[in-house]
N, C-alpha and C positions, 0 to 999 in steps of 0.2 A: 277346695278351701274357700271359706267363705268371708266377707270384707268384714263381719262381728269378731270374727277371730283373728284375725290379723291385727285388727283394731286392740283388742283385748293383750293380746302379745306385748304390741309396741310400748301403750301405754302402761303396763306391768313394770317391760323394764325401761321405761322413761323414769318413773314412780319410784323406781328401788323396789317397790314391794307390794304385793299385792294389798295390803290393806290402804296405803296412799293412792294405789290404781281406784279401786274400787271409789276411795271417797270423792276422786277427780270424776269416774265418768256418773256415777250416782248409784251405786249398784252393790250389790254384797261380796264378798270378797271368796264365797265360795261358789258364788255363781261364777268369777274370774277363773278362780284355779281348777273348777270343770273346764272350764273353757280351753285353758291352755294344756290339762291332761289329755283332753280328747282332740287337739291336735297333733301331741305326740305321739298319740295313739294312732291316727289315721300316719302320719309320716316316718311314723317307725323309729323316732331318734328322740333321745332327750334335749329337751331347749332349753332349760333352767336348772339350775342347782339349789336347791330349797332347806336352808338350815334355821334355827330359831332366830338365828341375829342378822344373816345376811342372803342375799339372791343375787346371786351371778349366772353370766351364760354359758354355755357348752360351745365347743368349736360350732356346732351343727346352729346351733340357737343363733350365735352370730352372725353365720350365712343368713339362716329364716329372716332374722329382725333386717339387713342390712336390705334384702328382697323387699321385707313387708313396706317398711320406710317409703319404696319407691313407690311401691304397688299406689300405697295411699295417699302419695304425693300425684303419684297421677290419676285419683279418684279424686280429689280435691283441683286439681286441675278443670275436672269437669263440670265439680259443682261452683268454681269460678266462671266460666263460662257460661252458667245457669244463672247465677248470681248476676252475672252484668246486665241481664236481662229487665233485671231488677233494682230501682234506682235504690232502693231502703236497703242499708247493711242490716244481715242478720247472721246468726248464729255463734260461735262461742271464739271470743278474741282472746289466745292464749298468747301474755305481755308480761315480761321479765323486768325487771331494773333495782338499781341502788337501794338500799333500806331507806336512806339519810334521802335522800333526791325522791323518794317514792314519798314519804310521810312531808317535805316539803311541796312536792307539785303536783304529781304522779296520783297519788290518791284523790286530788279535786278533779283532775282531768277524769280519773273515771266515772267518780259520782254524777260530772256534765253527762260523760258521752254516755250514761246508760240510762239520764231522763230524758237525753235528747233523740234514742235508739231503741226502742222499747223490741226492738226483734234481736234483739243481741245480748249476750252474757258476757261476763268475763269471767281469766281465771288469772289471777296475778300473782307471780311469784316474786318477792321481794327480797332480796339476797346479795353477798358482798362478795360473791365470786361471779368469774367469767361465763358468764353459759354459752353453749354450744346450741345455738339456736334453731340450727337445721337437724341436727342428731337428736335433740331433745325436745323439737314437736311442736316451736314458740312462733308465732305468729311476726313478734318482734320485741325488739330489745331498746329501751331507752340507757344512752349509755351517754358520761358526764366526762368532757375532754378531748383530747384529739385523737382522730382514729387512729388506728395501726393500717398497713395494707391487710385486705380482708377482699375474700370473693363476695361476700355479702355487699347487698344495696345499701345507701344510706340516703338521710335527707337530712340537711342541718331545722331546726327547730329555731332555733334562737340564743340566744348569749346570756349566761347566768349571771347578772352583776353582783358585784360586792359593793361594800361598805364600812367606813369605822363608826362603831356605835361605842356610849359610855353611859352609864345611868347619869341623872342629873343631879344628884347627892353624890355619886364618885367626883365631880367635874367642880361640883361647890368646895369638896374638900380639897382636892387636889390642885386643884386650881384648871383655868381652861384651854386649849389645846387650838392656837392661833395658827404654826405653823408645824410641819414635819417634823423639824427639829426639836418641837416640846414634846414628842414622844419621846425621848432619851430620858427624861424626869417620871414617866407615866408610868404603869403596870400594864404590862398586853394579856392580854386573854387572846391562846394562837391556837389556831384551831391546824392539827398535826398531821392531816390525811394526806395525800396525793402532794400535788405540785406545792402547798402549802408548808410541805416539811422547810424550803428552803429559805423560808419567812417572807416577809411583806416585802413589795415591791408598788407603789402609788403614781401615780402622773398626775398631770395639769396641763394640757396641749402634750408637744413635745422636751416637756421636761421631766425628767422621773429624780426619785430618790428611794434609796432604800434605807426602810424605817429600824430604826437602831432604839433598843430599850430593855425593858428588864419583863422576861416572860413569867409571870403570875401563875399561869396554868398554860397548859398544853393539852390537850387531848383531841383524839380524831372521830369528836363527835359536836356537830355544828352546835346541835339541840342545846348541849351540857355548855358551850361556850357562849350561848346567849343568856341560860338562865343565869351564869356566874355575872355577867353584863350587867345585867338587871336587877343583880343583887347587891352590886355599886363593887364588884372585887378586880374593875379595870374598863380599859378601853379593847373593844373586839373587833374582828373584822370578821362581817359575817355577810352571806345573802341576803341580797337584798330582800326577795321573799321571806326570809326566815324571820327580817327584823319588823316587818312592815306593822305587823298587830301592835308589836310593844311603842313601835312609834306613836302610834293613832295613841296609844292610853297614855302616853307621855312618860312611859316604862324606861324608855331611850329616847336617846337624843343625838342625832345625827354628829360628827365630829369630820373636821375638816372636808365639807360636801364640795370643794374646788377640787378636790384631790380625788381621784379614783384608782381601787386596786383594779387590777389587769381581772376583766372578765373571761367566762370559761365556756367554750362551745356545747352546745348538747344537740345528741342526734337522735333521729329516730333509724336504726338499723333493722333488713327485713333480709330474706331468703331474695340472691339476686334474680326472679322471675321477672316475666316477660309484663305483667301487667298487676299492680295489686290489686285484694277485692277488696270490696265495698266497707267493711270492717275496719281493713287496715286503714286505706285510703281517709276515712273518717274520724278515725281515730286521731292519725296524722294530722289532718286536715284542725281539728280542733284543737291539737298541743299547739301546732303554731301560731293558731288565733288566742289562745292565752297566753302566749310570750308576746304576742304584739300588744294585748290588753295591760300588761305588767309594763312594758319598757313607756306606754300612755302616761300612766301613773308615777312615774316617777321626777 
């Protein structure tokens, strides 16, 4: 058996399909399905199940992929080891995370790291479910909040802040927003994902309040909660990242800047190995120098 078919296997049923396989490794999709016929073929067993709408595995295919996995884990293992030898990260850094957090951070982080790494590709998946990082072939996962326990490695990155913002025509109309307490008279624009379902909660040292008032919109997308901001239909609490453009255009206008909502941890999560390569390490190594860049600026 040889490591092109093994290779071809995994990444098949990583892909769901051979035509997703094919467009990841760069290749035609019946060059794939030779590939994997003519390993059934030497093994004697079927390893896929091939219908027009879906690809599942066979008991036997399960075993195969669960073998190959390692196989190429410990072929990768070697070319780690090659790698160190070599101070320049190179080859293909395959990075998962949030859609919302990918189009806030995640997407400048990449355009850095691949003018600043010209032997390296990426492949980035950006999506609003869990992945299974080790079974599904990821290099590593940026994920937003507090971890669960996991065998997986992590490294904290840095702290997301937030902010309340209001257009400067909502704030003329409405009048302006001196203390906590004059959010009770405001409109919120509340943005409805994760921890945020259970509303604002602000400091100032060690004094907190939670913010009481009348929700305008809701919805669990940061994006749609800034443009409503901006279009004067309330006061928002949004990232800090997210608001920063419309601030510089004077699109928004900062509202109670003594007062801070509770920031949200972000990690970089990896396969717990003994040592990461040059890729990762890099990769890593540059989100956290843009969260130190970000927390300068503010």
């Amino acid at each position: 058996m040889e490591i092109r078919e093994l290779t071809a296997f995994v990444r098949v049923v990583q892909a769901g399909s051979f035509t997703r396989a094919a467009e990841a490794l760069g290749t035609q999709k019946s060059y794939l399905s030779r590939v994997v016929t003519g390993m059934e073929r030497k093994l004697g067993a079927r390893l896929l199940v091939r219908t027009t709408r879906s690809l599942s595995m066979t008991e036997a295919g399960r075993e195969i992929y669960e073998r190959a996995v390692g196989i190429l884990g410990a072929v990768e293992d070697v070319e780690r080891v090659a790698q160190r030898m070599h101070a320049e990260p190179r080859g293909t850094l395959r990075l998962t995370c949030g859609v919302e957090f990918g189009m806030i951070a995640v997407g400048s982080w990449i355009n850095a790291y691949l003018g600043r790494h010209p032997q390296v590709s990426v492949e980035c998946d950006f999506t609003g479910r869990l992945v299974d990082i080790v079974h599904e072939g990821f290099d590593l996962a940026i994920r937003i909040g507090e971890l669960g326990d996991s065998s997986l490695a992590a490294r904290k990155l840095g702290e997301l802040g937030y902010g309340l913002f209001a257009a400067p025509a909502y704030l003329r109309r409405r009048g302006p927003v001196r203390s906590p307490a004059d959010l009770a008279g405001h409109d919120l624009l509340q943005f409805s994902g994760g921890r945020h379902r259970q509303g604002w909660r602000i400091r100032k040292g060690r004094e907190q309040r939670q913010v009481a008032g009348t929700a305008r919109l809701r919805a669990n997308n940061s994006f749609v909660v800034r443009d409503a901001a901006i279009r004067g239909h309330g006061v928002a609490q949004l990232p800090l990242a997210l608001a920063q453009d419309a601030l510089a255009t004077g699109s928004l206008r900062r509202v109670l800047p003594d007062w801070q909502p509770q920031s949200v941890p972000v990690h970089a999560v990896f396969p717990g190995t003994r040592y990461l390569t040059p890729k990762v390490r890099a990769f890593i190594d540059l989100a956290v120098e843009a969260f130190g860049s970000q927390a300068q600026r503010r």
